[in-house]
ZADO-1210 file (C-alpha; in nm, 4 decimals, padded with zeros to 6 digits):
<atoms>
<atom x="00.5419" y="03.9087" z="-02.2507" code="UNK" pos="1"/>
<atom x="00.4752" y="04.0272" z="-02.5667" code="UNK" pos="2"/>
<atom x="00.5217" y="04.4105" z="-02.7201" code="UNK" pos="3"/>
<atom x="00.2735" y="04.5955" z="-02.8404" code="UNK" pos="4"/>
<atom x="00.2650" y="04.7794" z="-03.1884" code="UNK" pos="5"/>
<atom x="00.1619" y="05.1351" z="-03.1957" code="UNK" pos="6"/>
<atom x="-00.2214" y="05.0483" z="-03.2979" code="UNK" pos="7"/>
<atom x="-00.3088" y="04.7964" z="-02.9988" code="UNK" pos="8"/>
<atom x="-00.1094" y="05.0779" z="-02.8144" code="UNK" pos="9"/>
<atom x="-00.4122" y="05.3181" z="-02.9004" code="UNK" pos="10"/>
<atom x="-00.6792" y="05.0757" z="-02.8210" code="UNK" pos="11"/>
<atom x="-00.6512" y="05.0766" z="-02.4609" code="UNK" pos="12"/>
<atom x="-00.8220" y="05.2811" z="-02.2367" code="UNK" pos="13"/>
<atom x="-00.7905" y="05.3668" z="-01.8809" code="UNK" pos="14"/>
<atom x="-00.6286" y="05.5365" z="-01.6344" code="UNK" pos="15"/>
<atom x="-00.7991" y="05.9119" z="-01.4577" code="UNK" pos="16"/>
<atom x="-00.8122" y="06.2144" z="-01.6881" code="UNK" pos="17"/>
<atom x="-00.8247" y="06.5836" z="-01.6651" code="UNK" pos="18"/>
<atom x="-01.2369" y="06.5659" z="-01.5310" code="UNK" pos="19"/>
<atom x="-01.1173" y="06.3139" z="-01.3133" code="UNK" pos="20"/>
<atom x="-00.8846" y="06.4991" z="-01.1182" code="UNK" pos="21"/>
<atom x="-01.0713" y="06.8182" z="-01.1251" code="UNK" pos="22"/>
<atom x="-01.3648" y="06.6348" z="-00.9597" code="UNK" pos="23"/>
<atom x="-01.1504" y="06.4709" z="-00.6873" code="UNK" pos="24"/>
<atom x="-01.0098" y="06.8503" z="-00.6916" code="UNK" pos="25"/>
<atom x="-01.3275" y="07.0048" z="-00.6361" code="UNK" pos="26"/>
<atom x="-01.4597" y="06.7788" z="-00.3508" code="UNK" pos="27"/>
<atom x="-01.2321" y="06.7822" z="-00.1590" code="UNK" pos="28"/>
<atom x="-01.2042" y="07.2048" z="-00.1390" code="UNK" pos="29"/>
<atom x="-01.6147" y="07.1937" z="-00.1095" code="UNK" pos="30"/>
<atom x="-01.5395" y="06.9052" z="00.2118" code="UNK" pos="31"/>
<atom x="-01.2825" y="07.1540" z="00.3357" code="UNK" pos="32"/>
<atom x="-01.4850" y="07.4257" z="00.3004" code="UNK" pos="33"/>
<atom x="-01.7797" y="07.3135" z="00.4668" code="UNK" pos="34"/>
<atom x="-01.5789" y="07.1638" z="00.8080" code="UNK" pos="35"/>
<atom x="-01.4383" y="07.5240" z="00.7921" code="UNK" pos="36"/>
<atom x="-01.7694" y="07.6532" z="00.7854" code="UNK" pos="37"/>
<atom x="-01.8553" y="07.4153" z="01.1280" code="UNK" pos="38"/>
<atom x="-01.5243" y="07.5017" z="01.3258" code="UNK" pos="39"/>
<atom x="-01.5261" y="07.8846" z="01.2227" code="UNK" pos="40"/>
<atom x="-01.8947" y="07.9818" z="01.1917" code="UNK" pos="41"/>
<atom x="-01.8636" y="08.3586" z="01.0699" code="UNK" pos="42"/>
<atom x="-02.1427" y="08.6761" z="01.0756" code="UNK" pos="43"/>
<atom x="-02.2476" y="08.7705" z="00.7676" code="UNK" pos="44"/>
<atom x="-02.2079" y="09.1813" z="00.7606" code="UNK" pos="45"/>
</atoms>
């Protein structure tokens, strides 16, 4: 294998950032909150 310097270190690109995680964050309380919705349907007062 070989070791990479600090410049080819800065090239790459990947991995899930901070929008990434928020979005998977964010779907999955909307999911929740709409199968809430269906198993507790509440009156509006």
């Amino acid at each position: 294998m070989k070791k990479l310097g600090e410049k080819e270190l800065e090239k790459i690109n990947g991995g899930i950032g901070f929008w990434g995680i928020a979005g998977i964050v964010s779907a999955v309380v909307f999911i929740v909150g709409v199968l809430d919705g269906i198993a507790r349907p509440l009156k509006c007062d």
